[in-house]
N, C-alpha and C positions, 0 to 999 in steps of 0.2 A: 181701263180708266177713262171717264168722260168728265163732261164739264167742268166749268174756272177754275183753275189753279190758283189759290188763296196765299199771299207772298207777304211775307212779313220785311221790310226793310231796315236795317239797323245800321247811323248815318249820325253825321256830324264830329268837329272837329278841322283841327288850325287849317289851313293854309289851300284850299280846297273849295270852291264854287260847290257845294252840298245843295245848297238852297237851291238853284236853279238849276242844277244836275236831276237831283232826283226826280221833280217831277219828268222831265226830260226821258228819264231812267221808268219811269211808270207807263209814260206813255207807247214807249217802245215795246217795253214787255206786253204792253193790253194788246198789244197786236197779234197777239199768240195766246191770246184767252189767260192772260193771267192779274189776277186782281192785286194790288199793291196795296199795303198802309205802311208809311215809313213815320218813324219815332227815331229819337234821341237819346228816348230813355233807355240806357241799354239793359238794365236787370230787369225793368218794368216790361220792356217788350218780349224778355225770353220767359218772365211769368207769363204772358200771355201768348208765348208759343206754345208753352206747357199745358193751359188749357185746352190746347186743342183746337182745330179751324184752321190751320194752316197746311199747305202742300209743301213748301219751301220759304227759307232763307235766305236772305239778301246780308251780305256786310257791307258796305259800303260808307265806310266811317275810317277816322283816325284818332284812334284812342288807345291810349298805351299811356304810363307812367309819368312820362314827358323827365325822364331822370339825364344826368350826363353831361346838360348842357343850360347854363344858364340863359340862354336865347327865347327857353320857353318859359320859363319863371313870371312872365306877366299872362300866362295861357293856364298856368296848371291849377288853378283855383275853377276853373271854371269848367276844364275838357281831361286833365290828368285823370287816370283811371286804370282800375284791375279789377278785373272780373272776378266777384265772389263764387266761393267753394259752387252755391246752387245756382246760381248762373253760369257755371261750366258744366256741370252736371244736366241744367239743361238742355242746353246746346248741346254736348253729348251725346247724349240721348236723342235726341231729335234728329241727329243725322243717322248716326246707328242704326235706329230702330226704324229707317224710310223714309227719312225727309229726305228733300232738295238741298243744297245746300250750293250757291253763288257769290263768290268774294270775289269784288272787285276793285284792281289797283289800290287803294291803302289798305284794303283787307290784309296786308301780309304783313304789315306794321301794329294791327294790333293785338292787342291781349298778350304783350310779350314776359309779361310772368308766369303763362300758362304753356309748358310747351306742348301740351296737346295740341294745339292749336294747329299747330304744323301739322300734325299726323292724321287730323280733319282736315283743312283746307288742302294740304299738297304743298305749300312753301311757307316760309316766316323769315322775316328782317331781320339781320345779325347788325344790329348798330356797335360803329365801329369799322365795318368792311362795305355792308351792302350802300348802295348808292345809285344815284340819278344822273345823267348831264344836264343842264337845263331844258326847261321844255321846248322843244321845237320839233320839225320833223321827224318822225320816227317812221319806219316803215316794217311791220309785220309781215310775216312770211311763212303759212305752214310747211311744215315736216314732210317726211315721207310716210309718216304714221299715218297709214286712214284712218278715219274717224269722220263721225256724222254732221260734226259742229263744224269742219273741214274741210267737207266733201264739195270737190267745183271753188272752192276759195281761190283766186287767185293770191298773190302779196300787193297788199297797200299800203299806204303813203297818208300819216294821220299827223295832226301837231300834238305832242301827248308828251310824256315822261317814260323813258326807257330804265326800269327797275334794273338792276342787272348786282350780281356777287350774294345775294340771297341764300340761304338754304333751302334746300329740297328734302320730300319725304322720300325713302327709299327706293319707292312702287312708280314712283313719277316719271312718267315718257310724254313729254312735250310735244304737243301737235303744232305749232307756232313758233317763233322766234323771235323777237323787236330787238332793232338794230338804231341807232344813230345814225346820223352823218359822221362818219368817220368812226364810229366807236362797234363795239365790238357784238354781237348777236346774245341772247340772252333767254332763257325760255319766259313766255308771254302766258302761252293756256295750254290748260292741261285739264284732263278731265277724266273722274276715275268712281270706281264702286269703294263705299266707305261702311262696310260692315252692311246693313241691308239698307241704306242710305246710297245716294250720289253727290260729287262734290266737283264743280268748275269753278276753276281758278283763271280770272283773268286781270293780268298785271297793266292792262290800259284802261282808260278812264277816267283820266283827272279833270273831264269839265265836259259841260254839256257836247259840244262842236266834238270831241271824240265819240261819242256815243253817237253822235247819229249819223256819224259816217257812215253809208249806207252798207258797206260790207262789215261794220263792227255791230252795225247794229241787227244784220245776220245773225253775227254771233253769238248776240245776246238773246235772239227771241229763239233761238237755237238751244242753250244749252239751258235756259228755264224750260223747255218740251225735255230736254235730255234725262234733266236731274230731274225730274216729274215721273220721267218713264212714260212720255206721251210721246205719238207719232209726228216726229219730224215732217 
């Protein structure tokens, strides 16, 4: 396989620097030949994944119900959301059948009426259990797992959000960890075959200044060549 890899990004929602993340998020991945259009619309963009023209999938959004807690009730008119029957089916399809497929950090909060969703990306938010410390230093650590996204990585030292009490899909072996100050290690990324599809999960990334840590941003122009099935 040669030339751009065509990336569709799927973005927006509460509490989250989106706006000035993604372009940030585009320009890291062009560094590795991948061409980005990032939307909002979430059913809008997976019709036009469906069309065809795209290499991979980007989530990079927080959209889910917004159910459980009154906090977000001035947000849910505007970003509450569940992905209709053909908009999973989409998506679906699209990783199955050979796409890329990249979620990153709220990617695992959303579409949680869907539990596919888990069994695609590799993990999903159990609201009610999963949780954050506040953002501040976190520092990443790969595994003993080799893997290509990992290879030569040392552990760093980012200001981010440590996701951690999460579900996992069964098949999932974490190449990473993120840890707090003081708190306790947590799988980060993870990266696997999804039917004839590929799917990386990475649970860092809540604002631009994470992503361009120069070893996260390794990562990421890393595991868009991975989920492509282009050479590293």
């Amino acid at each position: 396989m040669s030339g751009a890899i065509r990336n569709l990004i799927l973005t927006g929602g509460i509490g989250h620097p989106f706006a000035d993340a993604v372009p940030a998020l585009e320009r890291i991945l062009a560094e590795a030949g991948v061409i980005s259009t990032g939307t909002d619309d979430i059913e809008g963009g997976l019709e036009a994944l469906e069309q065809g023209g795209f290499d991979m999938l980007t989530v990079y959004a927080l959209r889910w119900r917004m159910q459980g807690s009154e906090k977000y009730a001035p947000h849910r008119e505007r970003w509450a959301f569940s992905l209709s029957q053909d908009g999973r089916h989409r998506l679906s399809r699209f990783v199955t059948g050979g796409g890329g497929l990249l979620g990153l950090h709220t990617a695992l909060i959303c579409f949680d009426d869907w539990p596919e969703w888990k069994e695609l990306l590799g993990g999903a938010w159990v609201w009610g259990r999963s949780a954050h410390p506040p953002r501040g230093p976190v520092t990443l650590a790969p595994t003993a797992k080799p893997h290509p996204l990992t290879a030569g990585l040392p552990p760093f030292t980012v200001t981010d959000e440590a996701y951690g009490d999460f579900d996992l899909a069964g098949d999932v072996e974490p190449l990473a960890t993120v840890a707090s100050e003081g708190g306790g290690a947590w799988p980060a990324l993870w990266a696997r075959d999804v039917g004839r599809g590929r799917a990386v999960a990475d649970t860092l990334g809540h604002d631009r200044a994470s992503l361009e840590h120069p070893a996260h941003r390794q990562i990421l122009t890393r595991a868009a060549l991975w989920a492509c099935r282009r050479p590293l």
